[in-house]
C-alpha positions in Angstrom: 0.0 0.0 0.0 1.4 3.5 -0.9 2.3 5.8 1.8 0.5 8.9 1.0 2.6 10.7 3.9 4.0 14.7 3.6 7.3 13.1 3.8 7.1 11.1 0.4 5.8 13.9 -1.4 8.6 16.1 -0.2 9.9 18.1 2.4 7.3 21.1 2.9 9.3 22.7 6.1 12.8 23.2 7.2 14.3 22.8 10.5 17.4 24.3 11.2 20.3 22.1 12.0 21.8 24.8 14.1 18.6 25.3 16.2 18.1 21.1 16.5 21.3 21.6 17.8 20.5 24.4 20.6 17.3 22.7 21.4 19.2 19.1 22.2 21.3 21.9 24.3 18.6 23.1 26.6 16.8 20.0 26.7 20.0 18.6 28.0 20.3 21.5 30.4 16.7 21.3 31.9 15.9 17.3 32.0 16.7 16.4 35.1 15.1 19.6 36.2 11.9 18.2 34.5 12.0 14.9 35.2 12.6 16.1 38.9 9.2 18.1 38.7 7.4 14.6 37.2 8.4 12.5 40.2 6.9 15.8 42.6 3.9 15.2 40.4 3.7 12.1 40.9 4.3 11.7 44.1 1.2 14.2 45.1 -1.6 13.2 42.5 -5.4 15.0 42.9 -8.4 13.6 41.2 -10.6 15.1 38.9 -11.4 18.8 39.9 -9.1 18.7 42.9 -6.1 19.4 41.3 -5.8 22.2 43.3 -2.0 21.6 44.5 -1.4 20.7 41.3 -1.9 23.7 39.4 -0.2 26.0 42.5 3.1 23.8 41.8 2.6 24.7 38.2 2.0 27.8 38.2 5.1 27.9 40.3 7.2 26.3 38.3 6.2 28.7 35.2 6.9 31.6 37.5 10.6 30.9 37.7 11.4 31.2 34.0 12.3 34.5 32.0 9.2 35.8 29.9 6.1 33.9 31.0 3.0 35.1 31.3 0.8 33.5 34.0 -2.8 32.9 34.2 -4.5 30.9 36.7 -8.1 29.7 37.5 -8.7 29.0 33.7 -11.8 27.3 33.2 -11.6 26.7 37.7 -8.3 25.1 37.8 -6.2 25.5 34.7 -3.0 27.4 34.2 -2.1 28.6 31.3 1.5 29.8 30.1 2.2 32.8 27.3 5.6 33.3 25.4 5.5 35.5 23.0 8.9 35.6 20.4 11.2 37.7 19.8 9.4 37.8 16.2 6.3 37.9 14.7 4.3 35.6 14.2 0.6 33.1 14.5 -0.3 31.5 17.7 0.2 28.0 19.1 -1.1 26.1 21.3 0.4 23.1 23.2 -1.5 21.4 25.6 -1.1 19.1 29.4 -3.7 17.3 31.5 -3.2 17.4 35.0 -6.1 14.9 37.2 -5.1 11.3 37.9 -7.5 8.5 38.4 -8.7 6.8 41.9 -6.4 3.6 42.0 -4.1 2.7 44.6 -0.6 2.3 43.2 1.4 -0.7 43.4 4.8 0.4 41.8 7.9 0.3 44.2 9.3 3.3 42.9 10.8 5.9 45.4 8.2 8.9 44.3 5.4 6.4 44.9 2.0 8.4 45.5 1.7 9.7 48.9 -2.4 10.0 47.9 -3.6 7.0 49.3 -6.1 5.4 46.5 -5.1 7.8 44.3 -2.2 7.9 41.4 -1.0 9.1 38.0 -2.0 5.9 36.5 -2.8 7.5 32.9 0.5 9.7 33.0 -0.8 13.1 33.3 2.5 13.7 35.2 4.5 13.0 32.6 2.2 15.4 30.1 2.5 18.0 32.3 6.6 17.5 32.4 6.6 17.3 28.9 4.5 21.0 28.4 6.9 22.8 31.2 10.2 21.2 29.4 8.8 22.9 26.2 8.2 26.3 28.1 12.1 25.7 29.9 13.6 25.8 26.1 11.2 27.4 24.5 11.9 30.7 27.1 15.7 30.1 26.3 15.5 30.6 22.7 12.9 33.3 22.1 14.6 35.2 19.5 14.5 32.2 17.2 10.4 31.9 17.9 8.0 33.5 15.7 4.5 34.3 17.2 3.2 33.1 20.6 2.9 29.9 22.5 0.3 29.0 25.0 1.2 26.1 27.5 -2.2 24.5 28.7 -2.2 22.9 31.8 -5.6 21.5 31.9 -8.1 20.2 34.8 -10.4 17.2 34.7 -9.7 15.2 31.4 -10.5 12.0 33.2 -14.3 12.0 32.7 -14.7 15.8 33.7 -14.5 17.6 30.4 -11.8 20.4 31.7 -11.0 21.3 27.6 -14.7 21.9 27.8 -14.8 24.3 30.5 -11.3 25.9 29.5 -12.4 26.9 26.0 -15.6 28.3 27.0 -13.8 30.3 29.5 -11.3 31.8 26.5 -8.4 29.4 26.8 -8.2 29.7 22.5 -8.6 33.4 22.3 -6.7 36.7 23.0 -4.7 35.7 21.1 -6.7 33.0 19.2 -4.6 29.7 19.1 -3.8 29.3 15.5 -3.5 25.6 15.8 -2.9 23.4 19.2 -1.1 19.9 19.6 -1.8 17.5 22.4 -0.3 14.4 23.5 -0.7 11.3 25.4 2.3 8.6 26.4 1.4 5.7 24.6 2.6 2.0 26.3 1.6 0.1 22.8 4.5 2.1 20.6 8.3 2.0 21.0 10.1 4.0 23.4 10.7 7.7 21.7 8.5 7.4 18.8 5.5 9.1 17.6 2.1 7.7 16.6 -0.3 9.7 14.6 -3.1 9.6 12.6 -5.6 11.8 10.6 -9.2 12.5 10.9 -10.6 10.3 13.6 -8.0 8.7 16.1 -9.5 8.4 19.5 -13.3 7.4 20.0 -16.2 9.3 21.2 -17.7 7.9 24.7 -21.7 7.3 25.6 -22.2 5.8 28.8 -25.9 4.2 28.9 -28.1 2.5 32.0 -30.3 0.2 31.4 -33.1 -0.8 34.3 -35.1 -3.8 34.0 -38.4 -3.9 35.7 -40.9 -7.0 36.3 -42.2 -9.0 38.9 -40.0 -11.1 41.6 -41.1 -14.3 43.4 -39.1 -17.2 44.7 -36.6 -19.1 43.2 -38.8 -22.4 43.1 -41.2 -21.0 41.7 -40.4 -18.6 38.8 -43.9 -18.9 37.2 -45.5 -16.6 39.0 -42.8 -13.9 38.1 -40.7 -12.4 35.3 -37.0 -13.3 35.5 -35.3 -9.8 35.3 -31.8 -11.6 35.4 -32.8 -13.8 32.2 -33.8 -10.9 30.5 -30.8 -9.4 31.3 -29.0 -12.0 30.0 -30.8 -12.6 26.6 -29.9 -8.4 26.1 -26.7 -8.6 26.4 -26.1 -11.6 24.3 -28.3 -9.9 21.4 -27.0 -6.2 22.0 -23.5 -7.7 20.6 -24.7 -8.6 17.8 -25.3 -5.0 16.7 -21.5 -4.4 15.6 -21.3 -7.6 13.4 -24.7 -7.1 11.7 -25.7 -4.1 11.9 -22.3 -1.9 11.6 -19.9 -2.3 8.6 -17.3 -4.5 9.5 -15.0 -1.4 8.7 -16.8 0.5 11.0 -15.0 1.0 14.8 -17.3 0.3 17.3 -16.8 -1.0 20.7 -19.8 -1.9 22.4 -19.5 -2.9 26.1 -21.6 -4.1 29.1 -19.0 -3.8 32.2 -21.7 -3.6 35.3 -24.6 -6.2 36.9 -26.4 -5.4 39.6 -29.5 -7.5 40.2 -30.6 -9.7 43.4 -29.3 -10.1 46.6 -30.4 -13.6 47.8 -29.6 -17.5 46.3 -33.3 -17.9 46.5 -34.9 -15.1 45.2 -35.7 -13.8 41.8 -35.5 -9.8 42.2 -37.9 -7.6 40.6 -35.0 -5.4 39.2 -31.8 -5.6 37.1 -29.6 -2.9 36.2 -26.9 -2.9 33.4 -24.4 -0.5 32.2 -21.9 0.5 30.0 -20.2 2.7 27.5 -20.7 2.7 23.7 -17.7 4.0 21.9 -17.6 5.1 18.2 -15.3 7.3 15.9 -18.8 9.1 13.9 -22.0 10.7 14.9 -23.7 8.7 12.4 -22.2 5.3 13.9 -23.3 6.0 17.3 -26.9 7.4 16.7 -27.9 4.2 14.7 -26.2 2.1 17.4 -28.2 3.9 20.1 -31.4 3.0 18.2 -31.4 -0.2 17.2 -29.9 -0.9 21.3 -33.8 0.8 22.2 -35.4 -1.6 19.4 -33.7 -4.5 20.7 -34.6 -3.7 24.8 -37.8 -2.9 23.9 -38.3 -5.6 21.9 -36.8 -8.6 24.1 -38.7 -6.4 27.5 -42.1 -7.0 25.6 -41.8 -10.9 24.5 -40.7 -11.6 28.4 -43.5 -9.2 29.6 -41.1 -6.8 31.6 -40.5 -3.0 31.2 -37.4 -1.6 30.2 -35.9 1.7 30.1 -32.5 2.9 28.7 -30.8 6.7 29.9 -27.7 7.6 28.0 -24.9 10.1 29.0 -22.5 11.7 26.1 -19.3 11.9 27.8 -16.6 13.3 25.0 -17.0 13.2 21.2 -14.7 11.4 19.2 -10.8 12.9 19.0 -11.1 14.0 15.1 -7.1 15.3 14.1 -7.6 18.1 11.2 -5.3 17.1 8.2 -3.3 20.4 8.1 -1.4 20.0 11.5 -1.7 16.6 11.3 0.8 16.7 8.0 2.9 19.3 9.9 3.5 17.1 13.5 4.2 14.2 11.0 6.9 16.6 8.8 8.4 17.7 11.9 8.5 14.4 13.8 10.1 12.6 10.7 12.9 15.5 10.4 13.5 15.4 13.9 13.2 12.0 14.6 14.0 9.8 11.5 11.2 7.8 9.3 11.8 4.6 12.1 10.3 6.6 14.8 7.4 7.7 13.3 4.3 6.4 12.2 0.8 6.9 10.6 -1.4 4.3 12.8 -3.9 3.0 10.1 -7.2 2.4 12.5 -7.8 4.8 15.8 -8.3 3.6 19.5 -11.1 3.7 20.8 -10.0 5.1 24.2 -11.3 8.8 24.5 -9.9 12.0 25.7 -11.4 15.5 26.1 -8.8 17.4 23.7 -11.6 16.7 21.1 -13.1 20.0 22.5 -10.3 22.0 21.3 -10.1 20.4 18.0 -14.3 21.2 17.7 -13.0 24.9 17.5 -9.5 25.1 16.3 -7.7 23.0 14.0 -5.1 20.7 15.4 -3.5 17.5 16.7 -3.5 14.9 19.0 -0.4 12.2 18.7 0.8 9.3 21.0 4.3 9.1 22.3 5.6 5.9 22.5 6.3 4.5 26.0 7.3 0.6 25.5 11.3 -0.1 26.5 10.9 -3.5 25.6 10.6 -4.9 28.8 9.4 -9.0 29.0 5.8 -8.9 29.7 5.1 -5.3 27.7 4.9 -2.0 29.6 2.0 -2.2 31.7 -0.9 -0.5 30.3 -2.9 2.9 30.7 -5.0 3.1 34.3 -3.0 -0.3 35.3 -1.7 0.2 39.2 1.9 -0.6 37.9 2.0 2.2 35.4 4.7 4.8 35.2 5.2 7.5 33.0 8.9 6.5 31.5 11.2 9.1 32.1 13.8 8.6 29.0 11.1 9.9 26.4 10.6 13.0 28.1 13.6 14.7 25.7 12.1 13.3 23.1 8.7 14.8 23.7 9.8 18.0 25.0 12.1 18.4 21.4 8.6 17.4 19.3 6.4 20.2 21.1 9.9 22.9 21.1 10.0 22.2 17.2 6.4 22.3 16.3 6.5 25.9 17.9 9.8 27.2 16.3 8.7 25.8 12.8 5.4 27.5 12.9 6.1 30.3 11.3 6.1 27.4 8.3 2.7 26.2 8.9 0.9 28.3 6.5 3.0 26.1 3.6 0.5 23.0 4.1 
């Protein structure tokens, strides 16, 4: 299959081997600096909209370096960094989550969380890092920057829609954010590479309920009742069904029950059962046609068992849709920086999901995976896992991806 990349058609930007150079320099000169300020992270994770602590050490840490405007309380918690070059120039944005997720962590590292039940299990610390290593060279080489950076520091990605809230409080204007990147540390690619991909590449997320309601009686004689629990059953076995025939095969869908609650005796049928679960697709059009035929099926299994059935469903985030423009100009600059080994055009998304899809609702931009995996037997252990750890040897590499997509920007405008 051809590779329809920027790359094979031909170089469309320049970066300077002279500034690669001074940009390995500062990187150099701030990392352990950074990855000191990932471990602090670490070691003090806050939940969703508590990341109060949080943003006070980051807005501390932005107050140390030479020409950075500070704003705080950003859509509640946010902070939010502006450079502005010594030149000219558009605006970008680069953005950082900050929440972690309620697990208890059982690494054995020395910065272990100090939170009981609570830890940077999705490596929001290492996001962070990354953004304030960016602002640490970034600072250091203004009079080669053209235009203005915004460092984001966002609240509540996990489940509490902090892009949301940011950008309706003005996080994208004065002055409007040109374009903005994201990342997220990916334990699926190789150590120190990047993983991209146009148009859709994270899924949207609808969490649904679904209560079953009939008549209980006693286990010995079921008869004179409904079984809720078998009606249960017989949904979720048919509500599968709907991504092999009813959604094109081509068509990501991930359709998943993950919660039972029904009964609460050995002897007794219960005159309730509850199911729920999320419904993740990368189209509008997917989901809505999923969402109906799941009420055709309910309604249709509820009335030949003779119980009633109800479904409630909660939009959490829309899918993560990457706008080919900046999605040509990470991959350009990733593959100049990086080599064509360490980069790669991922041909199907995940269908994980992730609240930067707000920002790419209103501006165009980017969202790209940085690859996490050291090799180790057994794989790195996986997003939300209680052994994760962000890996501290691609924070260089990450910090010189976001340094160069802001220096090159002033080459944007050639896509």
């Amino acid at each position: 299959m051809a590779d329809n990349s920027c790359f094979e058609r031909g170089a469309m930007i320049s970066i300077r081997e002279d500034l690669k150079r001074l940009v390995d320099d500062e990187v150099n000169h701030c990392l352990d600096d950074v990855i000191g300020f990932r471990h602090q992270c670490h070691q003090f994770p806050e939940r969703t909209w508590q990341e109060v602590d949080t943003a006070k050490r980051v807005a501390a840490a932005l107050a140390k370096i030479d020409g950075i405007e500070i704003q705080e309380g950003v859509g509640k918690l946010g902070v939010v960094g502006i450079l502005k070059g010594a030149k000219p120039g558009s605006t970008i944005g680069l953005r950082g989550d900050m929440d972690a997720l309620p697990i208890h962590e059982l690494t054995d590292v020395p910065y272990k969380s100090k939170n009981e039940g609570t830890m940077h299990a999705c490596g929001h610390d290492g996001h962070m890092a990354n953004l304030l290593g960016a602002a640490l060279v970034l600072s250091r080489l203004r009079q080669h920057l053209h235009g203005t950076v915004k460092f984001i520091f966002q609240p509540a990605e996990e489940g509490g829609a902090g892009a949301d809230r940011m950008c309706d409080d003005g996080v994208l204007e004065e002055p409007r954010v040109d374009a903005i990147f994201g990342m997220h540390g990916w334990p699926e690619a190789p150590e120190g590479s990047v993983w991209v991909k146009d148009g859709p590449i994270l899924a949207s997320n609808t969490q649904f309920k679904i209560e079953i309601q009939g008549t209980g009686c006693h286990a010995a004689m079921p008869h004179l009742g409904t079984d809720q629990i078998l009606v249960a059953a017989r949904m979720i076995d048919s509500l599968q069904s709907i991504s092999s025939r009813t959604i094109a095969p081509t068509e990501p869908i991930a359709l998943t029950i993950a919660k039972i609650n029904a009964g609460t005796a050995v002897n007794v049928i219960p005159n309730q059962a509850i199911l729920e679960g999320t419904l993740r697709t990368v189209s509008e059009e997917t989901r809505d046609k999923v969402l109906h035929k799941m009420e055709v099926m309910i309604q249709g299994i509820s009335q030949a068992h003779g119980v009633k059935s109800s479904i409630e469903t909660k939009p959490i985030y829309p899918e993560t849709k990457n706008h080919s423009k900046p999605t040509q100009y990470l991959e350009e600059v990733s593959r100049q920086l990086l080599g064509q080994d360490k980069f790669k055009n991922i041909p199907h998304p995940s269908m994980g999901a992730e609240d930067f899809s707000y920002y790419l609702q209103r501006v165009p931009g980017c969202f790209f995976f940085l690859g996490l995996d050291d090799g180790r037997r057994g794989g790195y252990p996986s997003l939300h896992d209680p052994t994760f750890d962000f890996n501290d040897r691609v924070l260089s590499t990450g910090i010189k991806v976001f340094s160069h997509l802001a220096l090159a920007f002033h080459q944007y405008n050639s896509f």
